[in-house]
GUTI-707062 format. One line per field, with one value per residue (C-alpha): x, z, y; residue number from 0. Coordinates in Angstrom, 3 decimals. Each point is the difference from the previous one (the first is absolute). Example, Ala and Ser with C-alpha at 12.3 -4.5 7.8 and 13.67 -1.06 7.14 Angstrom:
c1	c(12.300; 1.370)
c3	c(7.800; -0.660)
c2	c(-4.500; 3.440)
k	c(0; 1)
//
This chain:
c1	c(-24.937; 3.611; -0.702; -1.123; 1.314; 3.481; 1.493; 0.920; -3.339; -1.412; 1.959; -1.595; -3.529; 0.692; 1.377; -2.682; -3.282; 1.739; 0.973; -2.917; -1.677; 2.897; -1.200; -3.946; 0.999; 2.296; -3.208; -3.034; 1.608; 2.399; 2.666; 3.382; 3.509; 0.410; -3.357; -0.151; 2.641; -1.228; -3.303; 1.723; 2.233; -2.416; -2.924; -0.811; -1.097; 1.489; -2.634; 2.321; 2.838; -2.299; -0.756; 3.507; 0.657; -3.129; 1.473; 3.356; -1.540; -2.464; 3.510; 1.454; -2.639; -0.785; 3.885; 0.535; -3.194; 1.285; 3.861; -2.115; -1.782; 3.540; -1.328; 2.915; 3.847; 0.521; 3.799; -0.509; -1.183; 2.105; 0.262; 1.021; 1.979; 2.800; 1.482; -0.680; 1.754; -1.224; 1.924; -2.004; -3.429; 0.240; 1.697; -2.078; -2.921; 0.311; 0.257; -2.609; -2.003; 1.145; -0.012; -3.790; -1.159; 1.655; -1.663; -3.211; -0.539; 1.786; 0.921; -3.328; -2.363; 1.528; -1.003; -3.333; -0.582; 1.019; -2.643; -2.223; 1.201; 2.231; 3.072; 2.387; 0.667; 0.978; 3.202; 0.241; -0.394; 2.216; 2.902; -0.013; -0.162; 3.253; 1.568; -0.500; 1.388; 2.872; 0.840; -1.079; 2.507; 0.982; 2.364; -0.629; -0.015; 4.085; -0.498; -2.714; 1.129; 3.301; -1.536; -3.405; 0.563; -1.983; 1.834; -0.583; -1.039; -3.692; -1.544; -3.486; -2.170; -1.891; -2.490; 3.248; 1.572; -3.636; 0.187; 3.314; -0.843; -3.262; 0.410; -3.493; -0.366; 1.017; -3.379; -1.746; 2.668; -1.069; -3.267; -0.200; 2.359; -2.539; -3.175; 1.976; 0.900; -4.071; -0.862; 2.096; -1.637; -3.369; 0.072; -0.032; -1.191; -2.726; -1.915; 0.880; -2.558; -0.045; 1.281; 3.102; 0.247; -0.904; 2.944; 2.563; -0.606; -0.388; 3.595; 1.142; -1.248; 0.729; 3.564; -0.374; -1.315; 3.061; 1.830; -1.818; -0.394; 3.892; 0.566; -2.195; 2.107; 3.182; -1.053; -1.809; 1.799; 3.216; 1.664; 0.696; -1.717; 0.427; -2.591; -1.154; -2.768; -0.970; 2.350; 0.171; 3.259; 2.286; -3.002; -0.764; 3.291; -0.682; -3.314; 1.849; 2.498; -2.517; -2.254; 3.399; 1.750; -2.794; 0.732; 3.280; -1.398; -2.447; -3.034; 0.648; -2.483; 1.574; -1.624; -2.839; -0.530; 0.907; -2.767; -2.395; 0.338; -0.760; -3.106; -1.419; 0.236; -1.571; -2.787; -0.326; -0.229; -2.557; -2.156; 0.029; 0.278; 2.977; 1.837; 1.228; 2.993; 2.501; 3.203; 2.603; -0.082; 2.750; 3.269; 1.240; -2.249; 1.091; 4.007; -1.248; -2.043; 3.669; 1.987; -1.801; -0.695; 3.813; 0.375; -2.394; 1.247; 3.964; -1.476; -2.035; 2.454; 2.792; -2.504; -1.458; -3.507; -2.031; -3.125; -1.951; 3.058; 1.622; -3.222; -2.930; 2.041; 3.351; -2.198; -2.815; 3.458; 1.786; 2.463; 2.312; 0.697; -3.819; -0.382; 3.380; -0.950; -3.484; 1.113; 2.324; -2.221; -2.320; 2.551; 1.027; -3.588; -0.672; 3.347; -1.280; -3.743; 1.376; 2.574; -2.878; -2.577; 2.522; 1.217; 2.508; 2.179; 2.803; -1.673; -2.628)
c3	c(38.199; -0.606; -2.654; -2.302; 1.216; 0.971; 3.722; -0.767; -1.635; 2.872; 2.777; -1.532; 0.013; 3.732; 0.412; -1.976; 1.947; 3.038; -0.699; -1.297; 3.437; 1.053; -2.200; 0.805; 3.569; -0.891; -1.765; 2.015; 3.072; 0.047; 0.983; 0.082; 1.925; -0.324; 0.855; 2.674; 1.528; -1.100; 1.956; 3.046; 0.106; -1.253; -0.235; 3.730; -1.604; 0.618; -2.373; -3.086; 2.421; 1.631; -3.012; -1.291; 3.293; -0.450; -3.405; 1.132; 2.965; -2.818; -2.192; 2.534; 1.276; -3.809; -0.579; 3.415; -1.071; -3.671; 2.470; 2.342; -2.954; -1.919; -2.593; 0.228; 1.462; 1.084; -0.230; -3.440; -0.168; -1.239; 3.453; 2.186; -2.704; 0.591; 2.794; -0.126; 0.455; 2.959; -1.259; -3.800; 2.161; 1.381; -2.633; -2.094; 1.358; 1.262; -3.475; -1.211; 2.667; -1.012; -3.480; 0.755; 1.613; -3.103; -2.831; 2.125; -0.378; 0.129; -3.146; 0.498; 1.212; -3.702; -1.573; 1.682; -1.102; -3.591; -0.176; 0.907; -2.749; 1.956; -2.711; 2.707; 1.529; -3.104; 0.306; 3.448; -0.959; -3.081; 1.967; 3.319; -2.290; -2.061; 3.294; 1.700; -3.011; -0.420; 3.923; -0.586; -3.353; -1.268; 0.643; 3.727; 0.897; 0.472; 2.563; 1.649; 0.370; 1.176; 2.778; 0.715; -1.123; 2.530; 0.567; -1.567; 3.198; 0.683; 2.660; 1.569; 1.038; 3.308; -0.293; -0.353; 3.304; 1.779; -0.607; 1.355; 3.131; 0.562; -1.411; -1.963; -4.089; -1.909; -1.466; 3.427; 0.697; -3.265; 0.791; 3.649; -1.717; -2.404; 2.675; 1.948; -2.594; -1.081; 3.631; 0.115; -2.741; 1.125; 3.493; 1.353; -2.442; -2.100; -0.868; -3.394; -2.951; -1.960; -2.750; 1.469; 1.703; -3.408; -1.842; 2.451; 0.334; -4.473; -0.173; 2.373; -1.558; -3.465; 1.392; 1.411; -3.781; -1.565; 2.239; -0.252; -4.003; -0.321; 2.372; -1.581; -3.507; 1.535; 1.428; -2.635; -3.294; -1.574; -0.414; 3.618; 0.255; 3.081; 2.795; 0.493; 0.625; -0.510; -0.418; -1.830; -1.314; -1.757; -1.454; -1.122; -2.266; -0.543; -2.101; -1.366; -1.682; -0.567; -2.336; -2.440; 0.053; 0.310; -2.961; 1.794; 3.632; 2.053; 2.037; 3.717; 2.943; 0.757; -3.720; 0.703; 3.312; -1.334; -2.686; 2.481; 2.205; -3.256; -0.694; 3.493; 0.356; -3.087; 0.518; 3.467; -1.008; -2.723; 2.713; 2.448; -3.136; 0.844; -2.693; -2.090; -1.540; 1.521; -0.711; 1.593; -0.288; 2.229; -0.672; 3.576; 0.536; -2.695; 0.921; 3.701; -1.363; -2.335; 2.982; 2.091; -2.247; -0.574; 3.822; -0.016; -3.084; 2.012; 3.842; -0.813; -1.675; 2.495; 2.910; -2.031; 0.190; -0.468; 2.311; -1.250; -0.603; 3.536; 1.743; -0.932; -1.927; 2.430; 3.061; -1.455; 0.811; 2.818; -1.188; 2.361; -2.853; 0.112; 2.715; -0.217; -3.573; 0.375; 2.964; -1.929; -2.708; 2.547; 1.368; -3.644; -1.075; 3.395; -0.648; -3.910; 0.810; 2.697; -2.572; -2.429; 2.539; 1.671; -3.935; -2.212; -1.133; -1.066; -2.426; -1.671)
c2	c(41.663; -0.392; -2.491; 2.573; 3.406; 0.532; 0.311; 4.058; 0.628; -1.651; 2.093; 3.002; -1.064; -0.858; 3.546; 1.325; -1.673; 0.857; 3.544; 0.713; -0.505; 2.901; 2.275; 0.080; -0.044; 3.186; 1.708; -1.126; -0.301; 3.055; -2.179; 2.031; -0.049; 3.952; 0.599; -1.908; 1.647; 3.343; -0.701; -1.057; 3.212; 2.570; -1.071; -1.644; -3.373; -2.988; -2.041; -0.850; -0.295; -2.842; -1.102; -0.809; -1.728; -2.596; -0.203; -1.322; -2.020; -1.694; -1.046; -1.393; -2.053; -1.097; -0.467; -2.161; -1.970; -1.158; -0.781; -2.283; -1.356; -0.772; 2.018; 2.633; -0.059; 3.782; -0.914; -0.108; 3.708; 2.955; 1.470; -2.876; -1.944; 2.300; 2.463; 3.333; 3.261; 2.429; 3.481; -0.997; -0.627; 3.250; 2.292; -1.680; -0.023; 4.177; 0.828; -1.890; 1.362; 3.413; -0.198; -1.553; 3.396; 2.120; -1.948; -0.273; -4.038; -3.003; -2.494; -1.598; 3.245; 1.064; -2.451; -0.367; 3.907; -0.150; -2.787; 2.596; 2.362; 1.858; 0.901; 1.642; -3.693; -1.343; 1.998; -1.348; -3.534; 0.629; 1.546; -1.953; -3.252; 1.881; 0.686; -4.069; -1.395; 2.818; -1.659; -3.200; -0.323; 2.826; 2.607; 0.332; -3.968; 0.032; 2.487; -1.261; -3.877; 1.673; 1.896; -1.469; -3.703; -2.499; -3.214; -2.776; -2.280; -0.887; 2.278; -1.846; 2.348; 1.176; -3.323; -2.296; 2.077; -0.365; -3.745; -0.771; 1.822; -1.553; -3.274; 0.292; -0.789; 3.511; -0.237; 0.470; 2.671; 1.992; -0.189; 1.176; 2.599; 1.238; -0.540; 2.379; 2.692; 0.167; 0.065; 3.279; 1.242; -0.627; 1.705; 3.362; 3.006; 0.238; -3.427; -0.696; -0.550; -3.323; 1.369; 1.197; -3.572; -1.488; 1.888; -0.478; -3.683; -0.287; 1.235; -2.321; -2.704; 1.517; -0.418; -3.556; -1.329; 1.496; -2.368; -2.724; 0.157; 0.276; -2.547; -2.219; 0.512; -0.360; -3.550; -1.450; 1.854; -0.365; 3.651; 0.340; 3.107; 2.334; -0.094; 3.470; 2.509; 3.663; 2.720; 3.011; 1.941; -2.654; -1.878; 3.485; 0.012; -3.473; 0.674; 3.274; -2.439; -2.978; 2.718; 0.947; -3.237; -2.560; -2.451; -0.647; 0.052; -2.126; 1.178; -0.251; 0.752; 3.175; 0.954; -1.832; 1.753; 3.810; -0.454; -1.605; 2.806; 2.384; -2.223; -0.143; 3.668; 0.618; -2.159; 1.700; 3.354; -0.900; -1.264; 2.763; 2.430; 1.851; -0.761; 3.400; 1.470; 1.721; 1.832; 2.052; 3.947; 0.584; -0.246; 0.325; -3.266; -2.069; 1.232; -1.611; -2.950; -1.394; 0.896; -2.140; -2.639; -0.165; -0.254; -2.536; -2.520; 0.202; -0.020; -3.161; -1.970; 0.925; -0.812; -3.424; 1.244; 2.791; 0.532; -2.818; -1.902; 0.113; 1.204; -2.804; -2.839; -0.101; 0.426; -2.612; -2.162; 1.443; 1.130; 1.842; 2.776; 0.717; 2.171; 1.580; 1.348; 0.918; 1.846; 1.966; 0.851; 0.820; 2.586; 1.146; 0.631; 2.307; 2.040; 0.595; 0.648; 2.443; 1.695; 0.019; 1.627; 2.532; 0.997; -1.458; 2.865; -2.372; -1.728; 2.490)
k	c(0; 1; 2; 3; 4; 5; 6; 7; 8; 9; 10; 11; 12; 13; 14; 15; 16; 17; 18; 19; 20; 21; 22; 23; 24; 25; 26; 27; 28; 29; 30; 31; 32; 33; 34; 35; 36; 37; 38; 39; 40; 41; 42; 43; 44; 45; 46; 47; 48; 49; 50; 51; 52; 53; 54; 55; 56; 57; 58; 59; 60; 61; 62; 63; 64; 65; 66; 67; 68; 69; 70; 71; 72; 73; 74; 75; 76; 77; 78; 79; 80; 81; 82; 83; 84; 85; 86; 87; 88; 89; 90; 91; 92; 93; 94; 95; 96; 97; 98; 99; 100; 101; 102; 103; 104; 105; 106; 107; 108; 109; 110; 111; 112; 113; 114; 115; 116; 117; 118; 119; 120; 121; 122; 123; 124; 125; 126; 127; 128; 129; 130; 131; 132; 133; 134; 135; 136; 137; 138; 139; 140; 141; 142; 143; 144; 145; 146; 147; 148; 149; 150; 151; 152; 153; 154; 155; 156; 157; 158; 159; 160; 161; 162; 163; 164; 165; 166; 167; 168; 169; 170; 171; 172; 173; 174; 175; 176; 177; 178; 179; 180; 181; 182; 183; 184; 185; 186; 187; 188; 189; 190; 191; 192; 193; 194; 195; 196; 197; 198; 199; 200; 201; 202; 203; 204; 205; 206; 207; 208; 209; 210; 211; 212; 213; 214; 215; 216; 217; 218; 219; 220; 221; 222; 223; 224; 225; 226; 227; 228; 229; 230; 231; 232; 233; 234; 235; 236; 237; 238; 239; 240; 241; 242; 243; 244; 245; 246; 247; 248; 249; 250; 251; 252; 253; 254; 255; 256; 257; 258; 259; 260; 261; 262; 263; 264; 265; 266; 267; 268; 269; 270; 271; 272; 273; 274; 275; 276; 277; 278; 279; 280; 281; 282; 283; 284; 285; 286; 287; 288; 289; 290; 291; 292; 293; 294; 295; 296; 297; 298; 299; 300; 301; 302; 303; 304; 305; 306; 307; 308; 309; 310; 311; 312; 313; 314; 315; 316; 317; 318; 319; 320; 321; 322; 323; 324; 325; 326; 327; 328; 329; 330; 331; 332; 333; 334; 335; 336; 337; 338; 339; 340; 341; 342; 343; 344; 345; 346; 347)
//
């Protein structure tokens, strides 16, 4: 393949197959961070909660299984390649959380929706991807590197902790990890359906191909790519500036992976017919939907992941920032839904 397409293009169509498989799952699946933690709090289900942990239990098994198979070196991923900052994981990951429950999706539940024809989340996607890169680069990056910076050493992750203390191959580690996590999932509550089990474990292993289809490039190709997976606010900006400046830019699976997550959705909304246009009539709603976005695009960034990000593709490795962050935009989503549902004078 890379004989005749470059290692970029490549990257994207890696992102693209993969986050494709994202998007249906978002669509046919109803696969969502905010409403899973809307269910759990409101509406006594615990079903897409369950679902998102087989999810995570399924990347890490998948992840561990290409590490035992030397198919992928986690210490070559984004989130163990370097330390990482605990006051940006939680400040971070609150507002993300927060800003999550205003605009009423995620990066990637927006993008999954405007594939569906919903027009209000393309102002989401447009201003949290505005808002990562504004952190990321722009304006606000001074500020954040000099507060929130992570330092610059390796961190290994739970697995690499697990091994030391037990003596047994990180690979077996990871996977008695993710066996564990799923078993979690599985038990007590209502049994789940197969397509809830399905879903969960699709984005898992959506996840788990990202990694192994960048790892792949980065051994065998010549532009030292990164190795890297799913996540959706900076790769956001990234297409944003790829679509006005893309003579003098290169694909990249973040692209690849934004537009496979539009296609997948699409496809899936087509096939359970649910796909129809949609605007905003409010403007106290779309006020709430750029304020959270906003929240979202500089949360994400500061924290180094957004809820796919640090949630799926950190934990599919370990990381010790996973859990930290999800549990803060876990606590950041509850605080906005209950803002939202007890009124919101001080934004409308």
């Amino acid at each position: 393949m890379l004989d005749w397409l470059d290692e970029p293009t490549v990257a994207a169509l890696i992102g693209m197959g993969s986050g494709a498989v994202l998007g249906a799952a978002a669509r046919l699946g109803r696969f969502c961070t905010l409403g899973a933690i809307e269910d759990a709090l409101y509406g006594d289900s615990l079903s897409r909660l369950r679902m998102w942990g087989i999810a995570i239990g399924v990347a890490v098994i998948a992840a561990f299984g290409l590490i035992g198979a030397g198919l992928f070196d986690p210490m070559d991923s984004f989130y163990l390649a370097q330390g990482w900052s605990l006051p940006g994981a939680i400040l971070g990951g609150l507002a993300f959380g927060y800003g999550m429950a205003l605009a009423g999706n995620c990066g990637y539940g927006a993008l999954a929706r405007l594939g569906g024809g919903d027009m209000r989340s393309f102002v989401i996607v447009l201003v949290t991807g505005l808002a990562a890169y504004a952190t990321l680069s722009g304006p606000l990056s001074g500020l954040r590197v000099a507060l929130f910076a992570p330092g610059g050493e390796p961190t290994p992750g739970i697995g690499h902790w697990m091994a030391q203390a037990t003596g047994l191959p990180l690979w077996a580690c990871g996977l008695f990890a993710g066996l564990a996590i799923i078993a979690l999932s599985l038990r007590g509550g209502e049994a789940l359906g197969r397509g809830v089990i399905l879903c969960g474990a699709s984005v898992g292993l959506a996840v788990a191909m990202g990694w192994a289809g960048t790892a792949w490039l980065f051994r065998t190709g010549f532009d030292a790519l990164p190795v890297l997976s799913h996540s959706f606010s900076a790769p956001l900006g990234e297409t944003m500036l790829y679509t006005m400046t893309s003579s003098g830019t290169a694909l990249s699976f973040g692209v690849g992976s934004v537009v496979g997550v539009l296609a997948g959705a699409f496809a899936g909304s087509l096939w359970k017919g649910h796909f129809r246009w949609e605007a905003c009539e409010d403007p106290r709603e779309l006020k709430r939907q750029i304020l959270g976005a906003g929240l979202m695009g500089w949360g994400a960034v500061t924290a180094a992941g957004c809820s796919i990000g640090q949630g799926i593709t950190a934990f599919s490795v370990l990381a010790i920032s996973a859990p930290v962050t999800l549990a803060a935009i876990a606590l950041g989503a509850a605080i906005g839904l209950r803002q939202l549902i007890d009124g919101f004078a001080m934004v409308e």
